[in-house]
Every structure is written in C-alpha cells, then in structure tokens.
N, C-alpha and C positions, 0 to 999 in steps of 0.2 A: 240197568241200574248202575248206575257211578260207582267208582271202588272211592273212598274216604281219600280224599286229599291232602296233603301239609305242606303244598307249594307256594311260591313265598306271594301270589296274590290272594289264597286264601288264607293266611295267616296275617297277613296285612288289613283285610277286613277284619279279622277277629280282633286284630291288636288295636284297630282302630275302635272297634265297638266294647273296647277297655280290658280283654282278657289276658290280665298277665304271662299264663303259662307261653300266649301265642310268641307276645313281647319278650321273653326270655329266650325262645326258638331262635328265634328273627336276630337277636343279639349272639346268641352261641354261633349262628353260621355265621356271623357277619366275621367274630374273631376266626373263627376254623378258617374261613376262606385267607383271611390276611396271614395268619401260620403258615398254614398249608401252602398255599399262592406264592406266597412275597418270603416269609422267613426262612422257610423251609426249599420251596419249591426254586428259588430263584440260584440256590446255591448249587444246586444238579447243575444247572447251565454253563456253567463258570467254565470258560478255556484257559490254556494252558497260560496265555495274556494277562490274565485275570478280568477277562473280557465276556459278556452273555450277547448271544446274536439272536433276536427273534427273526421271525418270519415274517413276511406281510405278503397277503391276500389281495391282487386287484379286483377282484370280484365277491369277494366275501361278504359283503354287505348288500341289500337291495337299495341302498340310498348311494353307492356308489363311494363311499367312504374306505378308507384302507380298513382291515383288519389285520391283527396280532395275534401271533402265537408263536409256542413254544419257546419262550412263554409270551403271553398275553400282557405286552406293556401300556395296554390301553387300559386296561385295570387297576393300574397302582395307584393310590387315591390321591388327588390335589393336595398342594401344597398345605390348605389351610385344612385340609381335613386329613395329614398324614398325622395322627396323633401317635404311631408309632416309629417314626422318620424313618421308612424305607425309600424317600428319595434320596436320603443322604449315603445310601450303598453306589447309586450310582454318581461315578466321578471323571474327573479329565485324567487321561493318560500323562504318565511325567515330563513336564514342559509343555504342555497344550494346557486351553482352558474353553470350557463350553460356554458356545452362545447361543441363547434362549432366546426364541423371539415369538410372541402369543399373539394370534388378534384378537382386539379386545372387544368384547360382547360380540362377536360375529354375526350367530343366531339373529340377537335382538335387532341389529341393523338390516340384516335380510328383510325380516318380518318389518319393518320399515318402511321397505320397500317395494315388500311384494305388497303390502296391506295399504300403501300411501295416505298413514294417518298423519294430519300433519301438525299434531305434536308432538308426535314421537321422533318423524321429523327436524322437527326446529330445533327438541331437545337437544340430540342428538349432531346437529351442523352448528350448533352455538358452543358444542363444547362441553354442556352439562353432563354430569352423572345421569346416568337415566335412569336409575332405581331409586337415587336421592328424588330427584325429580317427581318420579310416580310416586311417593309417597307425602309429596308438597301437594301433589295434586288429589291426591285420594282422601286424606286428612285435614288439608288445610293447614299444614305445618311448614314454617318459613324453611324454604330450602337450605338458606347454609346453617340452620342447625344441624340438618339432618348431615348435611355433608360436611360438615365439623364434626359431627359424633362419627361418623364412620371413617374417618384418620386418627382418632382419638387410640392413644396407645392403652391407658389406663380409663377406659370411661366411669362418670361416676353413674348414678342409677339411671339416671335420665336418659344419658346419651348411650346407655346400654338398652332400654327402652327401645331408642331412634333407630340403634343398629337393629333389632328385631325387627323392626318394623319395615326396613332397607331389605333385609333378605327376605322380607316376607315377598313385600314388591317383584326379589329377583324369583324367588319362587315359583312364582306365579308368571312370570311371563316368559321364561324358559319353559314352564310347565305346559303352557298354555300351544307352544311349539310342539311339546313331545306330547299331546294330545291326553293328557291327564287330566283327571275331574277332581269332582271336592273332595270325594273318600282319599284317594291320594295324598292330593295335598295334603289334609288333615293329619295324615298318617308322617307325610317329610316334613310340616311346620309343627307337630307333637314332638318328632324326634329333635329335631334342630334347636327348636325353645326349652325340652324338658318339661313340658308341663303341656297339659293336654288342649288341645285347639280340635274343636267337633265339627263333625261334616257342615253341621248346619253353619257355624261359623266359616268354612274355608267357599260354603256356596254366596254368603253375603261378601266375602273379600273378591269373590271372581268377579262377581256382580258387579262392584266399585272397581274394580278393575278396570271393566268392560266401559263403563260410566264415563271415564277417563279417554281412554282409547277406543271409541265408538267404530273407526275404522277398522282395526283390529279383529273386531267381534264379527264385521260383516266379510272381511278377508275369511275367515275360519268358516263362515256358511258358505261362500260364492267359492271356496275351494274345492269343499262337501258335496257340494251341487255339481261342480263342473268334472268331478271325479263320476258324481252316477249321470252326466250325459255320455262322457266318453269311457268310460271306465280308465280312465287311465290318466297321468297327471304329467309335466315337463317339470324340466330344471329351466333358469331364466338362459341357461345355454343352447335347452332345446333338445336336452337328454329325454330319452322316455321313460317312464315307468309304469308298466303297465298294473292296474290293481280288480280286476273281474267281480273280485271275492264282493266288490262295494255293489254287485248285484243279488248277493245270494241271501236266498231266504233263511239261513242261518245268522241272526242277531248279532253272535259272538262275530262271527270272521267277518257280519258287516260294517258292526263297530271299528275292528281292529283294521278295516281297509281305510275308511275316514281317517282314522287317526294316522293311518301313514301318507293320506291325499295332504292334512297339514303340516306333517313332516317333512314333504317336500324340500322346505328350506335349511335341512341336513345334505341335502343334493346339492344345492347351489354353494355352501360351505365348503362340500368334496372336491366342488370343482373350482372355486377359489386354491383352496390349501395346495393343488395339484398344479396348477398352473403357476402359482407361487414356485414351488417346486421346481418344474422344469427352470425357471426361471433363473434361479438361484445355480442349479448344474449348470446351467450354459453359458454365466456370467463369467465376463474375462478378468474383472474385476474383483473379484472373491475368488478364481483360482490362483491368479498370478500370487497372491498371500501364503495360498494351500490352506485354504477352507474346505473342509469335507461336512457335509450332512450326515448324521450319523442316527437319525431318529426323528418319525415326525409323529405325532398323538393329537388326533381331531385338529385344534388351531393351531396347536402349537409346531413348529420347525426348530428344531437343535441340532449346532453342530457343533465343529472342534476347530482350530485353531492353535499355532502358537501364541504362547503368553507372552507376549512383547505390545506393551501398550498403546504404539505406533498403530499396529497392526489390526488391535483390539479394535481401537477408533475405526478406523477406517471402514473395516468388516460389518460391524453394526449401522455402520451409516447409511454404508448400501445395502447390506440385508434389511432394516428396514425399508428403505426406498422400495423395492423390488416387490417385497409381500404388500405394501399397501399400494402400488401402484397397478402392477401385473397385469390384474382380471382389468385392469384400462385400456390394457395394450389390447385387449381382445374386442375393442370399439363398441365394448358394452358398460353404459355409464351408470353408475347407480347413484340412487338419490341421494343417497347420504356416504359422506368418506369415511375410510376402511384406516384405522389405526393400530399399529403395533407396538406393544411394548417390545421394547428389546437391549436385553441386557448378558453380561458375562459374568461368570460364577467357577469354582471349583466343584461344586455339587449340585445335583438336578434342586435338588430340598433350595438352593442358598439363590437360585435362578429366579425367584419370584418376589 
C-alpha cells in the first residue's frame, strides 16, 4: 500500500482536474523556492568580492548537460518569467560589462534535424519565427499578424490573443522534446493563460500540432522504437546513452525511458554548448581583449569583459561567430543554421 503523496506530479494532476487546495500548494512552493533559493539562499554565497561561485558538475546530468550547485544557477527563472528580478542581483564587476550570448530555439532546430520535417525546416533556413509560423499553420492565421503581435509592446486584445496562441505553439514543441503529454501541457497553458485549458483541449492542440509537423510525430515513434531494439539511444556525436529501463515490465520507468530516448536532443544541445565553450577558451582572439567566461546556463554562455566599446564590438562579433559556427568545425553539418543572439549588458536581468 502507497503512503499519500503531495509531490508536485500528483498535485499537478489534482490541480489540473480543478482542485484549488492542490493550486495553492503548487503556488506556496513555487514562492518558498524563489525566497528560500534566490532571496535568501543566494545571499550565504556572497564572498568577500561581492561575488557567488557555483559548482558545475560534468557528469551530473544523464543527457550529459552541466549542472549547478551551491548554488544552483540553473534555476534562476528567465528573463521574461523573473517576476521578482533576481537576475538583476547579478552584475559586472567595476569597469567590466557582461556579454550574453543565447542560442536561439536550440531544441526546436535539433528536433529539426533529427526529425527532417521539412517545414520546420524551410521555416527555420528562411529566417521565420517558428512559433509565429506553427501557429499560421495550425490556425490559418496570416503569419505577420501573428508576428506583429508578438513585438507588440502594448498589445491590444487581439494581438494579446496571437501572443497566447504563439506560446501556446512554443509550448508544445519544446514540450513535445521534454516528452510531456496533454495533462501536462494543460496544467503549463492553465498556468501561463490564467484561465483553465482541459486535457481534452491540450490532446486536440497536440493532435494539430502533429497535423502540421507530420515528421515530427514519426521522429518521436522511430525514436521509441529504436530505444526498445537497442535499449539505448546516441547523441548526433555518437555519445551513448544507455536506457534498459525501456525494457521493463514496470509502465512507470518504461514510460519514463521513452521520454528520455526523445530527450535525446538535450545531448546534442550539451554537446553544442560544450564545444562552443572550448571554443571561446582557446580563442586568441577573445583572450588577447581579456574576455573571461564566467557562467554558462543550458544555451546560454556569459562572460565579462572591459567596458570600452572598441572592445565590446569586437568580442560579440567573434563570440557570436564561434558558438554559431563551432559544432561545424567538428565536420558535422546540420540542416538547419545555429543562431545567436548576443549582446552586453550591466545585469544578467538587462542581457536579454
């Protein structure tokens, strides 16, 4: 007999099948964590500098991804979702300024790739938004509405509408990566909207999803499948990952192997962002300036810098060059090209 549960995928069922008490759980820890974590927590760290040094893990992860600790700066929430601006704690030492440089939809260009649909494809090598995009295509709605409302600083009701409907898109096919189903979604497009979006509704948006991106949907089986003939999945590197569990007669841990055989394309990420990395350290061109790396989080690479605007230019021109090119130098080409934003800022918050 099971002891009662309150961890946060059964409370997420409950909250999704409409149970306040579950929804106010799910909200108390969500604040306790950012107190405790970020307000509280990050201020122990603080050296004598005014400086917090995390840890990073090369092996901490099964996808081969850094982790963080003490503290855990992989946790600090994005930009557009720091409703309480703990990126703006962190800052450039006096007379440096950080430069931020993110790749943009990483994920969704992998899955791109490894899935070779080729409108996600074309979208994607012509330059389009690819959320704007899926949602021209899912709906029938002219694309630069959709992507005029999502620049829109002040949207009016419409283009607040199109922007819903734009992250719904992003949703869903980052989702669709991290091997999430419709209770899920249901439960991040309830939260995100404020207004409740039910399973059955987020099983018809997969559905039009899939509709769209027919490749897609047949990458995520021929993954599944090729995880239970070998039990074991690669990176497009050729890293292995073994997963057993996608043999065993236990449901849970054989679900939860699947979902990590299309996860896969968080491996291929690791080992972009890494190679990136080295990259950027051996560059003679970014030391001779005195660029140091000083933190990397999934896509992103940040580093430091004197504030002299010469210096500024230059640095970004080649650090971008470098992370979009890099994983080329390794004479493995991918379908679709790898772009970065990348820009300088006094605060992490002011970098995006």
């Amino acid at each position: 007999i099971k002891q009662p549960s309150t961890d946060e995928e059964v409370l997420i069922e409950w909250a999704t099948e409409g149970d306040d008490y579950a929804k106010t759980i799910l909200n108390h820890r969500k604040l306790s964590k950012i107190l405790n974590t970020y307000v509280v927590g990050l201020q122990k760290g603080v050296d004598k500098n005014c400086r917090i040094h995390t840890t990073f893990n090369q092996a901490g992860t099964s996808t081969g991804r850094l982790s963080s600790s003490n503290p855990n700066c992989q946790n600090i929430p994005r930009s557009l979702t720091d409703k309480y601006g703990i990126r703006k704690a962190f800052v450039a030492m006096p007379g440096k300024i950080l430069i931020a440089a993110d790749y943009d939809q990483l994920e969704m260009k992998l899955m791109a790739h490894r899935s070779g649909d080729p409108r996600m494809i074309e979208a994607i090598s012509s330059g389009l938004d690819l959320h704007s995009y899926t949602v021209h295509l899912m709906f029938d709605i002219a694309y630069d509405e959709i992507y005029s409302a999502k620049k829109a600083r002040e949207p009016n009701p419409e283009q607040k509408l199109l922007q819903e409907y734009r992250q719904m898109a992003k949703n869903i096919g980052f989702g669709l990566i991290y091997g999430i189903g419709p209770q899920k979604l249901s439960h991040d497009l309830t939260n995100d909207f404020g207004r409740e979006v039910s399973v059955d509704d987020a099983k018809l948006l997969i559905k039009k999803y899939f509709n769209v991106f027919k490749r897609v949907e047949a990458y995520i089986k021929e993954q599944k499948a090729l995880c239970r003939r070998d039990k074991q999945v690669q990176s497009l590197l050729g890293r292995i990952r073994r997963l057993p569990a996608i043999a065993s007669i236990n449901q849970i841990d054989k679900a939860e192997a699947e979902r990590q055989a299309v996860n896969e394309i968080q491996a291929d990420a690791a080992d972009i962002a890494k190679i990136a990395m080295l990259a950027i350290e051996k560059d003679e061109e970014l030391k001779s300036p005195g660029y140091i790396q000083i933190l990397q989080i999934h896509d992103e690479i940040i580093g430091e810098v004197d504030d002299q605007p010469d210096i500024i230019k230059k640095v970004i021109e080649r650090k971008k060059y470098l992370m979009e090119e890099s994983f080329n130098f390794t004479a493995f080409q991918l379908a679709v090209p790898l772009t970065v934003a990348c820009q300088s800022a006094y605060t992490w918050a002011s970098a995006k």
